[in-house]
N, C-alpha and C positions, 0 to 999 in steps of 0.2 A: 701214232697220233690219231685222236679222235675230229672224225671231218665231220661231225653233229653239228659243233658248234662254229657258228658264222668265221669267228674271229681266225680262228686254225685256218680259213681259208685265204683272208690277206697275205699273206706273202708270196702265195701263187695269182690270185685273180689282179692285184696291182703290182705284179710284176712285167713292168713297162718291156724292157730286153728282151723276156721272154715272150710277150706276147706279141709283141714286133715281130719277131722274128716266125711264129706260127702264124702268124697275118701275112706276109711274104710269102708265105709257103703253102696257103690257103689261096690266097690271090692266084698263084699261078695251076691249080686244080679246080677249082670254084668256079659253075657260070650255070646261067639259063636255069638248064636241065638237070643238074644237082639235087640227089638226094644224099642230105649231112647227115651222120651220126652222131653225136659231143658225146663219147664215154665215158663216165665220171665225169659228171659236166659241173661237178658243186654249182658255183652260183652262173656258170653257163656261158663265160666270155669267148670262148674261141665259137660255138656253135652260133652266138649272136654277130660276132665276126663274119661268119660264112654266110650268114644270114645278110648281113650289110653289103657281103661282096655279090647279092644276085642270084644266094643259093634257091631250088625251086619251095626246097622242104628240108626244115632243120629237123631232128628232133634229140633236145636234150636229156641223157639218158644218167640219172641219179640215183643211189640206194636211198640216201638220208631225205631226212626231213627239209636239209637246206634247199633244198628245188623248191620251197614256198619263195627265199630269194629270188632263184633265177625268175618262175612266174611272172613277180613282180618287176622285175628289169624288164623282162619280154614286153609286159606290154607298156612300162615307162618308156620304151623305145621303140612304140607303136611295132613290134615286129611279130606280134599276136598272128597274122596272117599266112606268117610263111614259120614259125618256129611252133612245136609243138614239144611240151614238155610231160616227161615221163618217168614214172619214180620206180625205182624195181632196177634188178640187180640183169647182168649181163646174159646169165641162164633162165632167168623168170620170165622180162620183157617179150611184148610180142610189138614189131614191128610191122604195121600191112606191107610193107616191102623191101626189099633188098635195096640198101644203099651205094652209092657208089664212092663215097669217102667217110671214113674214119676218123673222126680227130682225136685225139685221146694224151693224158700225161701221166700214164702210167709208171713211170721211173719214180724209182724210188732213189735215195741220195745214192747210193752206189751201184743204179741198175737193179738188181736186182734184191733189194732190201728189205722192202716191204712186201714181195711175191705177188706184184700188182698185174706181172704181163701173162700171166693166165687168164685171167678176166680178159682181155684182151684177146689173146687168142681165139677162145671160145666164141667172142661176138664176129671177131673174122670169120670165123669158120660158118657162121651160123646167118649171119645177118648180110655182111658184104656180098657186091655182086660178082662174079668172076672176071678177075681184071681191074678188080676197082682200086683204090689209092688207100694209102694209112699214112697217116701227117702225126708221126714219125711215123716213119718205114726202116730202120737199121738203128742200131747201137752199139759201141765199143764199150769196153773197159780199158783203161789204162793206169799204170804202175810208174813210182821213179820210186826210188832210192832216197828220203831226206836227212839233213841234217835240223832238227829240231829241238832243241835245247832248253827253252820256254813251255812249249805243249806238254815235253812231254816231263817236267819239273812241277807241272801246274797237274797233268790227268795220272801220274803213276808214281814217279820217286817222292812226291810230297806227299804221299802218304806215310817215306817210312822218318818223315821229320816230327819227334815229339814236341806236346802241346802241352806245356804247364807240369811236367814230365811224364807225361802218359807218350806211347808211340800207338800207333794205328796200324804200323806194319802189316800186320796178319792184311790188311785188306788190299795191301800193293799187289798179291799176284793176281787179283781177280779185276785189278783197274789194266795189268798189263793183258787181258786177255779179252780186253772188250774192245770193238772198234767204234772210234768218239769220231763224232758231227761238230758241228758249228762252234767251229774252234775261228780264230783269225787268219784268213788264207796268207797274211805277211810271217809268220811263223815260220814257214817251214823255206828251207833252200835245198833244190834238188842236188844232188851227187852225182845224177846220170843225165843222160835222155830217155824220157819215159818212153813206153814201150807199150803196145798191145796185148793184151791176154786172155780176152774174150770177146766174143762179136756175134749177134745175134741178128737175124733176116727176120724183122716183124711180119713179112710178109710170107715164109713159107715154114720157119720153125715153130719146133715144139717148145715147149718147157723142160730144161733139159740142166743136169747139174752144172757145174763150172768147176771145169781139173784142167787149171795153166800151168805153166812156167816160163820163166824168164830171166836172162840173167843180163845182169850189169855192169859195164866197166867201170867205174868209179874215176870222176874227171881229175880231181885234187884230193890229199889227203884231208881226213875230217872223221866228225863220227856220226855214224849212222844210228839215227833215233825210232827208226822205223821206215813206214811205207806210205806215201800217200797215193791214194786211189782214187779215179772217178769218172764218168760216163762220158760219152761223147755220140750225136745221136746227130740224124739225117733228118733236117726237116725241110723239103723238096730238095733243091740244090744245096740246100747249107747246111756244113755243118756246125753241130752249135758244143763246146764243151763245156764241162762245169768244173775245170784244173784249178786249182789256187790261181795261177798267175794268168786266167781266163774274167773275161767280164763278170762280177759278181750276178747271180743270180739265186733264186731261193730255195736253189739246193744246193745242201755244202759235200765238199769233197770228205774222203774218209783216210782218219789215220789209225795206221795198225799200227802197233808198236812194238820195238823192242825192246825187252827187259833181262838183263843190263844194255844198256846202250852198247853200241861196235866202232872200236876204232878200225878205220881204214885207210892205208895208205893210197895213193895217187895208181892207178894201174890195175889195181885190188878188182876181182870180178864179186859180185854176193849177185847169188842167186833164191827167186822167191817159187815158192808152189802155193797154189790157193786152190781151195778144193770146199765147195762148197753145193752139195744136194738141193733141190728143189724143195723150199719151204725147210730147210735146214742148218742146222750150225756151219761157220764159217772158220775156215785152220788154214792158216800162214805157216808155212816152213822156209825160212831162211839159209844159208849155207855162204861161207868164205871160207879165204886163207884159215885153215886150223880153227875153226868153230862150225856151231851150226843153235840154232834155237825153232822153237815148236809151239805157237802159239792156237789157240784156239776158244770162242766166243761160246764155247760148249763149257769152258771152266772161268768162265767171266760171273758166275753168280754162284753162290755156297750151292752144293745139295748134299743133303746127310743119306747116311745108308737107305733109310727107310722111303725116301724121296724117288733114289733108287729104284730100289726095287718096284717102285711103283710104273716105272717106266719099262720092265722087261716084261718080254711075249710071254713070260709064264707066271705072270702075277694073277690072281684070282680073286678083280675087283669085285667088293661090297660095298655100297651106298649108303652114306653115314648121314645122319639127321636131314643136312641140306637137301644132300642128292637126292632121299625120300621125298623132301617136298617139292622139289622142284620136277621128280618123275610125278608124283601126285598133279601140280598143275598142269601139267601137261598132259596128264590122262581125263584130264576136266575141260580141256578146252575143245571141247567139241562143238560149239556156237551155241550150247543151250544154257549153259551157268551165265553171269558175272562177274567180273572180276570182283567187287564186291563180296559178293557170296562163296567164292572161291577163297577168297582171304580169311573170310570166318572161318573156313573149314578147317585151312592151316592153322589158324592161330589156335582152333577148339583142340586140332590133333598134335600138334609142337608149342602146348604154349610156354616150354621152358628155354626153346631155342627162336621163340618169337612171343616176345612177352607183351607186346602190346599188337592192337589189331593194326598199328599203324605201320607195325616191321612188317608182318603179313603182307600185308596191301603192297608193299615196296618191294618185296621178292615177286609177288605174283605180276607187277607192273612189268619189272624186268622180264621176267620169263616171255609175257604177252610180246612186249616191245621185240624179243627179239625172234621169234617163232611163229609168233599169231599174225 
């Protein structure tokens, strides 16, 4: 998800449940003498929160452009005074002081999804004061066992249903090896009691892979469609989950599937391993009575031989038209060109792979926007 644009940020800044509940959890750390961090603060609701509960000094901390938003909320709710907002990423930022809370919504829909709580970590490490608070402070992962019949007819076997007599087949093994979001949490009915299989201390870990297991006794006989997974995080005394059958909020739980689906008798154990690297692909290995299957989010997309290769420690990359131009603008952006004249330069030396000055302009824009 791109957080540039305002809209991508509703589902989180008016989400009522959730901000409730970080206002409770604010409230009982928050007073006087507070200095607030808001981590990723998009348009800045929980660090204006802290700000309304008496903090001394907010300061909301944003990469994107959207912090013009927050700005303007700040001082629509005259809180110009005590919030101070700040654009810049977790390593760049300079803070003139150590704070003593963190508020931050780093999770990603499965915890760790999006590789958001390194940012995190680093501003702990660098910015908090010794002793200070992070609102979350802890996280789980947890697993069951579902029966889903709907999900997973609609995200993987309807592909191998022909249309007008064409089938799509070929594309069902790469739907079964992706794990799908925002589905309908009524879908799925659990087989087991879910279970734990990773737990993170915001407060003294690293960033660190996730190699679980866990197994399940299976309550009544049924078939097993997969896994549903999803976070569960400590925000002051409460905890808060985001389970299908948990108060909806705007993050959705995740399903892995299995392809073919598993029948299971009443009794039946199936056991899951998930093993997932830092900033790396995601692999389910399931196991019962006389089976087992092997999924992974590494073969959820085609890649051909040559894709390959391009990915092994002894490839021996060269730089093809683009990558010329774009190491070119970046050998230019020394603060003495313009982007303007930077573009002519491209367009004079690529003008077959940028045929008008107007695609020039549009690569060298990017490059600025994301470097300069």
């Amino acid at each position: 998800m791109s957080y540039v644009y305002v809209a991508n940020h509703r589902s989180t800044a008016l989400d009522r449940a959730r901000n409730d509940r970080y206002a409770r959890a604010l409230a009982a750390v928050v007073n006087e003498n507070s200095l607030v961090l808001d981590l990723g603060a998009g348009t800045g609701i929980h660090g204006m929160i802290a700000a309304r509960l008496g903090a001394r000094r907010v300061y909301l901390v944003e990469p994107e452009d959207v912090i013009a938003v927050a700005e303007e909320a700040v001082r629509t709710n005259q809180l110009q005074d005590v919030v101070r907002c700040v654009q810049g990423t977790a390593e760049d930022v300079e803070i003139p002081e150590p704070v003593d809370v963190i508020v931050s919504a780093l999770t990603g829909n499965f915890l760790l999804s999006e590789d958001l709580l390194p940012v995190l970590f680093h501003a702990r490490d660098r910015l908090l004061k010794p002793g200070g608070t992070l609102v979350p402070d802890q996280a789980t992962i947890e697993l069951v066992p579902v029966s889903a019949p709907l999900l997973h007819a609609r995200e993987i076997s309807g592909w191998s249903e022909p249309q007008d007599g064409v089938t799509l087949a070929a594309a069902r093994p790469y739907a079964a090896n992706t794990i799908h979001y925002r589905w309908d949490r009524r879908e799925v009915s659990y087989l087991a009691d879910p279970q734990e299989i990773h737990r993170v201390d915001f407060a003294t870990d690293h960033y660190e892979g996730l190699h679980g297991s866990v197994e399940f006794r299976v309550q009544s006989a049924a078939t097993c469609h997969g896994f549903a997974g999803w976070f569960v995080m400590r925000l002051g005394t409460e905890w808060v989950s985001t389970a299908p059958d948990a108060e909806g909020m705007h993050w959705s739980p995740a399903f892995l599937p299995l392809d073919p689906p598993v029948a299971l008798r009443a009794g039946d154990t199936i056991t899951v391993k998930i093993d997932r690297p830092p900033f790396g692909e995601w692999t389910w290995r399931a196991a019962w009575p006389g089976g087992s299957q092997r999924h992974s989010t590494m073969l959820a997309a085609p890649m051909k031989a040559a894709t390959l290769r391009k990915a092994s420690g002894d490839y021996r990359p060269a730089l093809n038209e683009e990558g010329a131009a774009v190491a070119f603008v970046l050998s230019q952006s020394a603060g003495t060109r313009t982007v303007g004249e930077i573009a002519a330069c491209v367009h004079e030396r690529w003008p077959k792979r940028y045929r008008s000055a107007d695609a020039a302009l549009r690569l060298v824009q990017s490059v600025v926007k994301r470097f300069a």
